[in-house]
LOPA-21740 format. One record per residue (C-alpha): residue number from 1; x, y negated, z. Coordinates in nm, 3 decimals. Example, Ala and Ser with C-alpha at 12.3 -4.5 7.8 and 13.67 -1.06 7.14 Angstrom:
LOPA-21740
{k: 1&u: 1.230&v: 0.450&w: 0.780} $
{k: 2&u: 1.367&v: 0.106&w: 0.714} $
//
This chain:
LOPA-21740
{k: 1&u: -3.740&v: -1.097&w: 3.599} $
{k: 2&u: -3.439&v: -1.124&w: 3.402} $
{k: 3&u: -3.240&v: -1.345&w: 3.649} $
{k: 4&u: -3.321&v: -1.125&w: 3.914} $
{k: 5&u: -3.176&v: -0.840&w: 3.731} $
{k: 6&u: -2.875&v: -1.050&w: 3.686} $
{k: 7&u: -2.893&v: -1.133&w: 4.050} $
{k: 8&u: -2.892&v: -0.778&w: 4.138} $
{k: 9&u: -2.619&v: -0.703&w: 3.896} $
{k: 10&u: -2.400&v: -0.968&w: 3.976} $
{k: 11&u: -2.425&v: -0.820&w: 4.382} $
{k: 12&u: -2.414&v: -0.478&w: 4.295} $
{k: 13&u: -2.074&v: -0.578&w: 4.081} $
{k: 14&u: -1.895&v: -0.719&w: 4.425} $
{k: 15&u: -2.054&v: -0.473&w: 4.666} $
{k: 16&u: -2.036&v: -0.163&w: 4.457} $
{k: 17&u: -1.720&v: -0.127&w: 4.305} $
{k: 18&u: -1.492&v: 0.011&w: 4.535} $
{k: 19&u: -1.736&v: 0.307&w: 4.650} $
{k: 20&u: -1.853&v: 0.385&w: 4.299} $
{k: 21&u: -1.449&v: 0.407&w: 4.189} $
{k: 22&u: -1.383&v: 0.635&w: 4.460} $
{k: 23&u: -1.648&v: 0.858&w: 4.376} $
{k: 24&u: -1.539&v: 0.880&w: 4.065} $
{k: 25&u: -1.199&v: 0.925&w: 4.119} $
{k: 26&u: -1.318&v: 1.223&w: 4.367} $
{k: 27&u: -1.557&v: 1.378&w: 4.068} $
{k: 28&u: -1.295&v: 1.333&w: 3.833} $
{k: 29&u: -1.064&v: 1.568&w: 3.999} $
{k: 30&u: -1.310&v: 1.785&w: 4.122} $
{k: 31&u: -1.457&v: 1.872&w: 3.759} $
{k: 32&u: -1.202&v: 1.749&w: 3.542} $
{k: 33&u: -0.888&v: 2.039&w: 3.560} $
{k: 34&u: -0.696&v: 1.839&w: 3.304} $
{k: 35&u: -0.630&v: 1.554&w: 3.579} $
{k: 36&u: -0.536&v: 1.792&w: 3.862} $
{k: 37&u: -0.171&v: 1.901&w: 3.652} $
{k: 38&u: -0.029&v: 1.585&w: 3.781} $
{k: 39&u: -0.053&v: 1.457&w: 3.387} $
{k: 40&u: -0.213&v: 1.166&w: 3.545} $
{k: 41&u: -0.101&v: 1.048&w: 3.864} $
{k: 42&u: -0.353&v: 0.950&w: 4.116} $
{k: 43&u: -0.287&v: 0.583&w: 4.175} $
{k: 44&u: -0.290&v: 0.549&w: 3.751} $
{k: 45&u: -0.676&v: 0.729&w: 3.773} $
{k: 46&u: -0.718&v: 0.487&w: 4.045} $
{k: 47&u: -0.631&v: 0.190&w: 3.847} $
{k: 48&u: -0.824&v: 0.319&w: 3.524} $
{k: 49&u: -1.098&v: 0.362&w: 3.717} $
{k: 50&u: -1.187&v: 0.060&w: 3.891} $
{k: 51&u: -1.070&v: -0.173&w: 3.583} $
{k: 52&u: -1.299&v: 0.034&w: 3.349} $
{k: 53&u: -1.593&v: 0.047&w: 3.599} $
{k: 54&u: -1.513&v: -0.314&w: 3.648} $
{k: 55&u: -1.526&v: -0.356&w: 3.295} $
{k: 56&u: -1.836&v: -0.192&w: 3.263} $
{k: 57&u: -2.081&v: -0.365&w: 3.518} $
{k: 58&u: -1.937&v: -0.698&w: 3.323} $
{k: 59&u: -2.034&v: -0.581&w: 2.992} $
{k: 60&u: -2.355&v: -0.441&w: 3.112} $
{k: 61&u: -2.457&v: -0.792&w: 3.280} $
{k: 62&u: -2.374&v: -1.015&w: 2.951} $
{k: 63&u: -2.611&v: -0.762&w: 2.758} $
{k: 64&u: -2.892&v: -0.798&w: 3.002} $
{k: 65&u: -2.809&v: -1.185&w: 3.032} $
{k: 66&u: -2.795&v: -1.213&w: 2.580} $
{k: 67&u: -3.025&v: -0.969&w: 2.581} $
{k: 68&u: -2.847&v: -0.826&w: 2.297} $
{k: 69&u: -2.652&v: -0.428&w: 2.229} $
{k: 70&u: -2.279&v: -0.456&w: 2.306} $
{k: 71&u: -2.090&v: -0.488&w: 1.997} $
{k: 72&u: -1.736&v: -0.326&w: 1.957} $
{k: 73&u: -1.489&v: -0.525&w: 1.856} $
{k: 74&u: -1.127&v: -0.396&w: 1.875} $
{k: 75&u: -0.995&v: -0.771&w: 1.974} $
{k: 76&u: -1.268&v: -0.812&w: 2.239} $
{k: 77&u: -1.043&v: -0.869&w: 2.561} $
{k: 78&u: -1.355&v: -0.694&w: 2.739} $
{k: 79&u: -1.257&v: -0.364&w: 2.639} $
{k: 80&u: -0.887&v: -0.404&w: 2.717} $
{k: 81&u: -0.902&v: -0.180&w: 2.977} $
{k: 82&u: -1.067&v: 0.101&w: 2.796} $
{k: 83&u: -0.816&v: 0.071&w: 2.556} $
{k: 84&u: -0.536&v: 0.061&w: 2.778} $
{k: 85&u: -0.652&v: 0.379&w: 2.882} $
{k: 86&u: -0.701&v: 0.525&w: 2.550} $
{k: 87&u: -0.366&v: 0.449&w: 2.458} $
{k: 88&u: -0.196&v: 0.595&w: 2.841} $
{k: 89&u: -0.403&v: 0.903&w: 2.828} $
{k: 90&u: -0.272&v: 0.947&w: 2.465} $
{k: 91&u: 0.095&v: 0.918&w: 2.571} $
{k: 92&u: 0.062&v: 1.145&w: 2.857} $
{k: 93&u: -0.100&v: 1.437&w: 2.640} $
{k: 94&u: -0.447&v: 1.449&w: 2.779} $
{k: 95&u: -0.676&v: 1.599&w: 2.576} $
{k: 96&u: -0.899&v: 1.327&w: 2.402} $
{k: 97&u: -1.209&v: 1.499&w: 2.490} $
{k: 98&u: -1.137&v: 1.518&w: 2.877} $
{k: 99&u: -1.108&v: 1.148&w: 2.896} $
{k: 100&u: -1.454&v: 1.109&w: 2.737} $
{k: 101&u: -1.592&v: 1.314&w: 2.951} $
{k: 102&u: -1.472&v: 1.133&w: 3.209} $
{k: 103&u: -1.589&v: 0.825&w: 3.124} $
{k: 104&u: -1.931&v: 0.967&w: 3.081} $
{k: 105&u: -1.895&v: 1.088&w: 3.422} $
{k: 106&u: -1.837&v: 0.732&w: 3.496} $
{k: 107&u: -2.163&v: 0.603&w: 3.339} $
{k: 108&u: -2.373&v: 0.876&w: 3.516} $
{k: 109&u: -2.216&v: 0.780&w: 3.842} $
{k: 110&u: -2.284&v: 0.368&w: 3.791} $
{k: 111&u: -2.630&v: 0.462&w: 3.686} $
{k: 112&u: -2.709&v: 0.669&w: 4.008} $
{k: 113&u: -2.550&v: 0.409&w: 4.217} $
{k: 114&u: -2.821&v: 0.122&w: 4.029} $
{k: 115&u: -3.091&v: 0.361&w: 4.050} $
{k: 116&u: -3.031&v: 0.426&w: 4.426} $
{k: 117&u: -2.932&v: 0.088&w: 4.492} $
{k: 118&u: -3.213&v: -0.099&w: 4.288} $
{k: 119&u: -3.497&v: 0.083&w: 4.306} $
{k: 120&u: -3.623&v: -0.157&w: 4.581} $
{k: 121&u: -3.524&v: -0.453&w: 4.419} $
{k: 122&u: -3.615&v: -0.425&w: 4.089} $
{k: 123&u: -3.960&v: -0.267&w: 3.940} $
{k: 124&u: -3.916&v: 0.035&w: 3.712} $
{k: 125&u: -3.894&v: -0.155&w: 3.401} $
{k: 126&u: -3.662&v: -0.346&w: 3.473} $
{k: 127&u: -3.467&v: -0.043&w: 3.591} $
{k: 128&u: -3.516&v: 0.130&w: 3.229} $
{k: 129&u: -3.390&v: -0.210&w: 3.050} $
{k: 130&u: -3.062&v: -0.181&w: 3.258} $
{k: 131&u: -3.020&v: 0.205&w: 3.161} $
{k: 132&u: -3.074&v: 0.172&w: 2.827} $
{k: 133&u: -2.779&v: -0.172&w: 2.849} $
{k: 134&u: -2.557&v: 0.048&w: 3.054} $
{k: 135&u: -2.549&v: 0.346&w: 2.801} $
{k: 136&u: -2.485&v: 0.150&w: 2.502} $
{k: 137&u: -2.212&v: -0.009&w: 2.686} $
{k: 138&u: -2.065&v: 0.315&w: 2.807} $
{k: 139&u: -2.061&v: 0.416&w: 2.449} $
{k: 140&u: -1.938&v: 0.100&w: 2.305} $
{k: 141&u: -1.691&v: 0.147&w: 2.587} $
{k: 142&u: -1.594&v: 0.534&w: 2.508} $
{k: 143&u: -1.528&v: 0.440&w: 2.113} $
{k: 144&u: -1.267&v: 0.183&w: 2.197} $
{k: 145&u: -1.096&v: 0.428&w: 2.438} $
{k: 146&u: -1.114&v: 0.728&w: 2.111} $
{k: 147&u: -1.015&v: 0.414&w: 1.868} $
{k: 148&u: -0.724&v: 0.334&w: 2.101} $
{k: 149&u: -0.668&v: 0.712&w: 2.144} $
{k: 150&u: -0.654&v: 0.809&w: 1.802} $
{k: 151&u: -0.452&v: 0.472&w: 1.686} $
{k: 152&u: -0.187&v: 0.577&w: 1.920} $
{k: 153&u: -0.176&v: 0.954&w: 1.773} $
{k: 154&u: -0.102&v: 0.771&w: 1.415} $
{k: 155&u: 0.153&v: 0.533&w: 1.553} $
{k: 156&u: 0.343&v: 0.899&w: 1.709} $
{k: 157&u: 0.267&v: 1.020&w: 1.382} $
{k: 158&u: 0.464&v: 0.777&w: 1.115} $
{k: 159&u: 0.715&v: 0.725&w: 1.465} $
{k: 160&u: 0.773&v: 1.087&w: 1.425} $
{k: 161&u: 0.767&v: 1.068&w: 1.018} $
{k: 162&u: 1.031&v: 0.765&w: 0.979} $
{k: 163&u: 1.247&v: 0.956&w: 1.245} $
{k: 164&u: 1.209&v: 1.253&w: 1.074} $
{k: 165&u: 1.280&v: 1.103&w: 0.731} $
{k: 166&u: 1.599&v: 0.930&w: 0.874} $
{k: 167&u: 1.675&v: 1.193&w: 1.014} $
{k: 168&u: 1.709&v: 1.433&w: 0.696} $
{k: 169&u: 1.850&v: 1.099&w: 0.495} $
{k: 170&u: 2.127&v: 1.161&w: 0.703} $
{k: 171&u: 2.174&v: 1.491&w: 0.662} $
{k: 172&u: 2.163&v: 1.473&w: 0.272} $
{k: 173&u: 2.422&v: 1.167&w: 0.289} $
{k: 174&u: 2.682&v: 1.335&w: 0.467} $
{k: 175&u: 2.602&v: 1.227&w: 0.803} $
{k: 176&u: 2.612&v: 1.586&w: 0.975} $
{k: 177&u: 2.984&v: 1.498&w: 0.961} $
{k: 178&u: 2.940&v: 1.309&w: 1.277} $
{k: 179&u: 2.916&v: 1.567&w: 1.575} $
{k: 180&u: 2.655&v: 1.408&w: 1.739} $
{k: 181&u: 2.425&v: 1.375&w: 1.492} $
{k: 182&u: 2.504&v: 1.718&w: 1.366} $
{k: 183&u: 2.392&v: 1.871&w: 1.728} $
{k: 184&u: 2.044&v: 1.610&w: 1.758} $
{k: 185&u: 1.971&v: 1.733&w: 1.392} $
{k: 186&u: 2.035&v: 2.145&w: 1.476} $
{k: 187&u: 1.814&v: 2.069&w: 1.794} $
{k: 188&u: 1.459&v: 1.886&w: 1.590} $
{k: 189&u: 1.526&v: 2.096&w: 1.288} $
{k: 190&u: 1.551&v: 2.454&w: 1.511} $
{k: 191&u: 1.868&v: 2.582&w: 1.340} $
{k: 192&u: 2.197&v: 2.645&w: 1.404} $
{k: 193&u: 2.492&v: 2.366&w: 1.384} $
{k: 194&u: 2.756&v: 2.573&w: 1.266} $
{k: 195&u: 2.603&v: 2.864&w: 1.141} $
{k: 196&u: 2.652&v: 2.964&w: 0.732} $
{k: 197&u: 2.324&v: 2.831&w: 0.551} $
{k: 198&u: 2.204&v: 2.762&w: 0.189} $
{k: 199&u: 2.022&v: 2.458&w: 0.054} $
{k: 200&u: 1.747&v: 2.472&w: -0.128} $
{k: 201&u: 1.608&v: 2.250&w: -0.416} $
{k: 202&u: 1.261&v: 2.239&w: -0.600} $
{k: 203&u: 1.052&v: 2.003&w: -0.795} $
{k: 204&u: 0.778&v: 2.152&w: -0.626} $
{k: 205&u: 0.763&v: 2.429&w: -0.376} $
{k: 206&u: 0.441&v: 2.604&w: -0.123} $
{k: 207&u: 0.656&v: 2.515&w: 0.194} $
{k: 208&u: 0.448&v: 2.788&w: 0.429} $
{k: 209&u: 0.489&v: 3.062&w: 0.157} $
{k: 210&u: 0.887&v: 3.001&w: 0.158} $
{k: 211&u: 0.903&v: 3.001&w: 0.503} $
{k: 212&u: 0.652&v: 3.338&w: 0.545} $
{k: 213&u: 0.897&v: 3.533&w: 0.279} $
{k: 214&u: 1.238&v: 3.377&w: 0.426} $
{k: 215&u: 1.123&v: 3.503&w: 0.790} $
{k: 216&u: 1.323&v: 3.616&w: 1.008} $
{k: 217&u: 1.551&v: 3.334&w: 0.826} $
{k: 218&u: 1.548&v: 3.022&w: 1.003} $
{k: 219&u: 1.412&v: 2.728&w: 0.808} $
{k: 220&u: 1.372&v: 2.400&w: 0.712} $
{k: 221&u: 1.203&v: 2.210&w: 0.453} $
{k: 222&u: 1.134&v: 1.838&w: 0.374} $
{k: 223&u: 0.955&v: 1.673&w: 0.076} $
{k: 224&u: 1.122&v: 1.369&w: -0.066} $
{k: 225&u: 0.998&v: 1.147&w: -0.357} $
{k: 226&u: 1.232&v: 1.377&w: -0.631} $
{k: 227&u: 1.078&v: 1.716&w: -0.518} $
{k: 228&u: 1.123&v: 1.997&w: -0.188} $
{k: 229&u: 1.447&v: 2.013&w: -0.013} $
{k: 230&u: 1.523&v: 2.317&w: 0.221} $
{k: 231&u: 1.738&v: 2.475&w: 0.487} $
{k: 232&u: 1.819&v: 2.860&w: 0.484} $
{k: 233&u: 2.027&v: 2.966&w: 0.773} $
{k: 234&u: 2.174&v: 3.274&w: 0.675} $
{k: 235&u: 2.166&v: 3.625&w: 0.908} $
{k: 236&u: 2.488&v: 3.797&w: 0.968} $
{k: 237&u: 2.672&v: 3.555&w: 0.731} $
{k: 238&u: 2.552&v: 3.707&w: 0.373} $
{k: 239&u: 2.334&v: 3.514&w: 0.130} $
{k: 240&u: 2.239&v: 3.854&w: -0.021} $
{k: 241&u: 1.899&v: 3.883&w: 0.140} $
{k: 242&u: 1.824&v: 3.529&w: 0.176} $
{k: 243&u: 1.886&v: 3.542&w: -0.223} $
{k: 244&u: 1.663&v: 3.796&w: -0.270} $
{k: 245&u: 1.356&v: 3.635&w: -0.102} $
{k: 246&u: 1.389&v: 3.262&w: -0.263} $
{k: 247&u: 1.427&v: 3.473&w: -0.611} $
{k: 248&u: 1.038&v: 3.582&w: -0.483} $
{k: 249&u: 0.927&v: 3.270&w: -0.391} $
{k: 250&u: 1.062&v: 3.121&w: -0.742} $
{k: 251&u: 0.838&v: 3.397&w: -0.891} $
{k: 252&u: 0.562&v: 3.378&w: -0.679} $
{k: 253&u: 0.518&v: 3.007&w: -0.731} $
{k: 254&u: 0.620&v: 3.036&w: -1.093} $
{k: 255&u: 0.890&v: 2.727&w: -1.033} $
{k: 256&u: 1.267&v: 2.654&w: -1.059} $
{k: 257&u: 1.427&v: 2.675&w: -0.746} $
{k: 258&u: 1.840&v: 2.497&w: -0.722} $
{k: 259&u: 2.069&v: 2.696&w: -0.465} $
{k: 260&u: 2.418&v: 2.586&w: -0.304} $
{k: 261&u: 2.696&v: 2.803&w: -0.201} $
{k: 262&u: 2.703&v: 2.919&w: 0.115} $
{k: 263&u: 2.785&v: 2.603&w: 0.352} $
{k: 264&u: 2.909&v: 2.644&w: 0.657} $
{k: 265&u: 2.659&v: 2.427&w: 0.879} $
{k: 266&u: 2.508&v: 2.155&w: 0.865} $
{k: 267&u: 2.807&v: 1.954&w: 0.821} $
{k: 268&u: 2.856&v: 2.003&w: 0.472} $
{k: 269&u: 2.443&v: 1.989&w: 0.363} $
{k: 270&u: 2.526&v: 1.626&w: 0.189} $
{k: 271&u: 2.760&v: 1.848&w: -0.084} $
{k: 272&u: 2.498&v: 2.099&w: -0.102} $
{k: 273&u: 2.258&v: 1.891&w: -0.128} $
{k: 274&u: 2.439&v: 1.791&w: -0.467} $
{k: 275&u: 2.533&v: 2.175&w: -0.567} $
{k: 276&u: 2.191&v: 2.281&w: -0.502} $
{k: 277&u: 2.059&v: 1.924&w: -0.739} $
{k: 278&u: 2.280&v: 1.996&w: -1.053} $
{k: 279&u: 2.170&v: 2.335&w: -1.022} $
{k: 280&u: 1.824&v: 2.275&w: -1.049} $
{k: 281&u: 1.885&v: 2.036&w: -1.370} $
{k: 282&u: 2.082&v: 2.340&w: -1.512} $
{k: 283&u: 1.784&v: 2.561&w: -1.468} $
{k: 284&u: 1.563&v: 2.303&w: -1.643} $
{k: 285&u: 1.207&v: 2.368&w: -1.564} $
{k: 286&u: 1.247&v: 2.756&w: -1.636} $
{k: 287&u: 1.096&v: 2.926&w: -1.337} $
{k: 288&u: 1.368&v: 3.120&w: -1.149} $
{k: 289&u: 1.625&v: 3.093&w: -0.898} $
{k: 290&u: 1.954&v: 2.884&w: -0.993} $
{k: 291&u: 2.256&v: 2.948&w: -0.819} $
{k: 292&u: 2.541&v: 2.718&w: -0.832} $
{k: 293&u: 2.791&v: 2.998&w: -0.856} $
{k: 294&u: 2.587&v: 3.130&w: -1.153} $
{k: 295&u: 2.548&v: 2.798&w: -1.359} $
{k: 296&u: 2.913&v: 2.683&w: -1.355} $
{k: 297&u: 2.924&v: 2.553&w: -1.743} $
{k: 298&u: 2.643&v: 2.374&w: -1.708} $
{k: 299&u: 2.714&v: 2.208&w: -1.390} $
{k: 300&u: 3.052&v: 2.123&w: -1.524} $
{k: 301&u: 2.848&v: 1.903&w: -1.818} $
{k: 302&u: 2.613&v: 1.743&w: -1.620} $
{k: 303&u: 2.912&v: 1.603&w: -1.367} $
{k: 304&u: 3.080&v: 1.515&w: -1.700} $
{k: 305&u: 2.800&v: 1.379&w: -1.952} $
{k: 306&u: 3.062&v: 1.224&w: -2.182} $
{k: 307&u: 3.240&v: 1.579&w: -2.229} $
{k: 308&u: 2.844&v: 1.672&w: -2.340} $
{k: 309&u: 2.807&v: 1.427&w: -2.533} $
{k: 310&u: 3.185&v: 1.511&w: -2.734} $
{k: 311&u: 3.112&v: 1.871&w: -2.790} $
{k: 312&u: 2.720&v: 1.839&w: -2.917} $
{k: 313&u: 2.849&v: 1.566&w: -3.152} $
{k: 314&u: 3.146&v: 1.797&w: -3.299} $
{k: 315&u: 2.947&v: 2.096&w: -3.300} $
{k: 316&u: 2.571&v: 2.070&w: -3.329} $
{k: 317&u: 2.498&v: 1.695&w: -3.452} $
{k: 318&u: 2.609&v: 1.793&w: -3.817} $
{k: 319&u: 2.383&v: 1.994&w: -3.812} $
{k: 320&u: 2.108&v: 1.715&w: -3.785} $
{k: 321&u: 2.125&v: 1.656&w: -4.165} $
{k: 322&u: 1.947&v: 1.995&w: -4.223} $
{k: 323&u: 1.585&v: 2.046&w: -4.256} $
{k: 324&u: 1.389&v: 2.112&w: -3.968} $
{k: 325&u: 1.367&v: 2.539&w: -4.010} $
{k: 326&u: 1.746&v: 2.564&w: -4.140} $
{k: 327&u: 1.855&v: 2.370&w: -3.883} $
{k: 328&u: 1.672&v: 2.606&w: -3.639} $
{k: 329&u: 1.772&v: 2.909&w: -3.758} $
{k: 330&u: 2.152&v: 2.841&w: -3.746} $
{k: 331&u: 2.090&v: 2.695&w: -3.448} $
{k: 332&u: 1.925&v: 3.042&w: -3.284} $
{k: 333&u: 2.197&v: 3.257&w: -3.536} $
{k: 334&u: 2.494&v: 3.049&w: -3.289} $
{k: 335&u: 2.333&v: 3.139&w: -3.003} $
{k: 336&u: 2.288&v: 3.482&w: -3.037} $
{k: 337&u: 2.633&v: 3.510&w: -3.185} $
{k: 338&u: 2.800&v: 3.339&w: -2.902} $
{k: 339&u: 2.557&v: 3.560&w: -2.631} $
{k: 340&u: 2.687&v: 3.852&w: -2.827} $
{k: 341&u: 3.014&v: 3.786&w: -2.786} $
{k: 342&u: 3.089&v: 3.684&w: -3.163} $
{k: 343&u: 2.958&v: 4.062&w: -3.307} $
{k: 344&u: 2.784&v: 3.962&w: -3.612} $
{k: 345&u: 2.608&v: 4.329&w: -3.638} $
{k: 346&u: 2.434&v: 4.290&w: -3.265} $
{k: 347&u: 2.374&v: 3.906&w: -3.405} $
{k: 348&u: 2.205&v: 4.033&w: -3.674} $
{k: 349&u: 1.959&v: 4.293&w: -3.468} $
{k: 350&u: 1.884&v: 4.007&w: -3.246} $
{k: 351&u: 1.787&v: 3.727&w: -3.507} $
{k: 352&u: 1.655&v: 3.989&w: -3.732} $
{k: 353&u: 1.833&v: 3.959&w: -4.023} $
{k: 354&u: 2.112&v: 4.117&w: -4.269} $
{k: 355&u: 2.490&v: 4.110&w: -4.150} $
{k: 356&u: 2.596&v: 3.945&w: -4.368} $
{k: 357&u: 2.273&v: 3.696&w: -4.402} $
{k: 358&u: 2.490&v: 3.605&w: -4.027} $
{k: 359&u: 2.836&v: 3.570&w: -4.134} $
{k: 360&u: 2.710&v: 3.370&w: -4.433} $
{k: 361&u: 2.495&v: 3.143&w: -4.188} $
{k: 362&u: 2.832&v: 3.110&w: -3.967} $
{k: 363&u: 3.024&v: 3.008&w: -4.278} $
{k: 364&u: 2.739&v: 2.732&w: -4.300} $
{k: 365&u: 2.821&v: 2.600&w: -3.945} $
{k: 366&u: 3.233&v: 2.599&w: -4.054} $
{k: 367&u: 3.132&v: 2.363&w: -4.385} $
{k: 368&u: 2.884&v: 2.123&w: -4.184} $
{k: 369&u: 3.148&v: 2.105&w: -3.881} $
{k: 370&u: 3.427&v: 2.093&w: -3.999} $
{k: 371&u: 3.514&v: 2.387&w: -3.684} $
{k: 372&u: 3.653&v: 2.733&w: -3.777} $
{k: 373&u: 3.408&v: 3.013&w: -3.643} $
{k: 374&u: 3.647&v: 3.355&w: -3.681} $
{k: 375&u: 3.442&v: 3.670&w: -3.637} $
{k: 376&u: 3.455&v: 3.822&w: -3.293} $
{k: 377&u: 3.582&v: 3.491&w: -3.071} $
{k: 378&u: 3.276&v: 3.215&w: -3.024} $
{k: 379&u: 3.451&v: 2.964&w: -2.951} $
{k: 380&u: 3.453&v: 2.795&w: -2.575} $
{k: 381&u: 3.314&v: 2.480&w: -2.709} $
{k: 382&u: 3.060&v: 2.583&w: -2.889} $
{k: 383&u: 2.934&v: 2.772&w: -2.583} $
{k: 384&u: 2.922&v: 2.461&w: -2.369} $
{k: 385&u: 2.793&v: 2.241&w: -2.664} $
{k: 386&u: 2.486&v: 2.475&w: -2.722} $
{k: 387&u: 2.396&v: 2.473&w: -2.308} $
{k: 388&u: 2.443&v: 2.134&w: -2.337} $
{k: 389&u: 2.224&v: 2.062&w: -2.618} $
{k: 390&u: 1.974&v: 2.347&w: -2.432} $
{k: 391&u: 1.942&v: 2.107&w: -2.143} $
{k: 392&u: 1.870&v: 1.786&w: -2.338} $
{k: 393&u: 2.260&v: 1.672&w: -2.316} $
{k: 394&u: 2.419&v: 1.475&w: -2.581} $
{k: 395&u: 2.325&v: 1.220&w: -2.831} $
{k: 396&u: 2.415&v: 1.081&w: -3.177} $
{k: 397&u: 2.728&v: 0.907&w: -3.198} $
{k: 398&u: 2.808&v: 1.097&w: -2.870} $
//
């Protein structure tokens, strides 16, 4: 019995083809609406059609022949064609499930065409022994064409990733300088070329939230290995409001967020990129929002770390000798005093403690530096040394 199934199978193969793939072809466009928007042209369903049904009847006679299910390999040149197909439909846009359903279409079709075609050949068994073979290869068949499917999604995916990530490398390197690449960027990112916008800096940052409280802002945000980068095109050329709402998100998501000056487009994102940086490490990890404009000392120190170092070894590092809660409290006595604007009596209120229990602590400091403190003018450097030692700045023998 079994070589007159393949006898019959072999036949049906060369006499069957053609009218089975134009039936299907015909019942693919008459119940499929996703292949009549001229997605798919009609000589490409052709071609997909007969190769997979062609592909099919082969399979189907080896597993009657070995007697054996069809197994899927994703190197087995037998399902080349379904993965051709797989990988086309993908690159047109057709829905995934709309080429499945045509290829079960496809089964149904070859199995009416047996059934009709062998029923006077073959005895019933024999008939129910191809149908199972044919449905195992239509399935076997249908998960290379999803495999295929779905592997070329992924490819798009890191395409569109590495692109993207060039893309904002680019940007953050100066690149916008170049026209071109200025107008491409404006056109995948959705914002204006020339327009005044703000960049954005985070360790960390819920992406959707900023964009939901920057709306109607236009936006644009990229993670990178160091933390959240973003884009804030500015309405009617005022940071004001845009201000406002990352000063929410900052307290919404309890983080740190850096901000550049106002840039004006995307030419100039590579030095904002570097405001908006230095004004993050100003901020520290303090939640908040961190304006260059409004972090100025402590920019100046980080773009000169040497400078730090100088001033927290003149005015803070003899200080080191002290024990632990001296050194503290004329550490927090300094800081107050210089906030204060050198007024030892509000000094005093904010440290809780006598006058003169300040001025005698600020004597202290003058011994141990070396560095006159007069009453009423902190000194500059002293200001600077103390943000500098606040953000981790400045070592011994500095």
């Amino acid at each position: 019995m079994r070589a007159a199934m393949l006898d019959f199978l072999s036949r049906h193969r060369r006499e069957r083809l053609d009218p089975i793939t134009d039936r299907l072809v015909a019942t693919i466009l008459g119940e499929n609406p996703s292949y009549r928007l001229d997605v798919v042209s009609r000589a490409d369903l052709r071609h997909s059609c007969v190769t997979n049904v062609d592909r099919v009847l082969g399979l189907l006679a080896d597993a009657v022949r070995s007697g054996v299910r069809p197994h899927q390999n994703d190197q087995d040149p037998a399902y080349d064609a379904a993965r051709a197909t797989g990988q086309r439909r993908a690159e047109q846009g057709m829905p995934l499930d709309d080429v499945l359903r045509s290829f079960r279409v496809g089964g149904r079709l070859i199995w009416e065409d047996l059934v009709e075609r062998g029923e006077d050949v073959l005895d019933a068994a024999a008939l129910r022994d191809i149908g199972t073979q044919l449905w195992e290869v239509v399935d076997a068949t249908s998960a290379q064409v999803a495999t295929a499917y779905h592997g070329h999604e992924r490819a798009a995916v890191r395409a569109d990733e590495q692109q993207r990530a060039e893309l904002w490398e680019g940007l953050l390197t100066g690149r916008a300088r170049d026209v071109a690449f200025a107008r491409d960027a404006a056109v995948r990112l959705d914002l204006p070329e020339s327009g005044d916008l703000l960049v954005v800096v985070a360790a960390d940052l819920d992406r959707r939230g900023a964009e939901e409280r920057l709306a109607p802002h236009a936006t644009a945000w990229v993670r990178r290995t160091e933390g959240v980068v973003g884009l804030v095109a500015l309405r009617d050329d005022s940071p004001t409001e845009a201000c406002a709402a990352l000063e929410s998100v900052a307290r919404a998501d309890r983080v740190a967020l850096g901000v550049s000056t106002v840039l004006p487009g995307l030419a100039a994102v590579g030095e904002g990129h570097r405001q908006a940086s230095l004004a993050l490490r100003a901020q520290g990890t303090t939640p908040g929002l961190a304006a260059l404009d409004e972090r100025l000392p402590e920019v100046l120190l980080l773009a000169s770390p040497e400078t730090a170092d100088r001033l927290v070894a003149r005015w803070l590092e003899p200080l080191d000798v002290l024990s632990g809660p001296e050194q503290r409290a004329l550490v927090d006595t300094l800081t107050a005093w210089v906030a204060h604007g050198g007024s030892a009596t509000r000094t005093a209120a904010s440290v809780h403690c006598h006058r003169n229990t300040v001025v005698n602590r600020l004597r202290r400091v003058a011994d141990l530096t070396g560095q006159p403190l007069a009453d009423e003018a902190p000194p500059v450097e002293l200001d600077l040394a103390l943000r500098a030692r606040r953000m981790g700045l400045g070592h011994p023998g500095g």
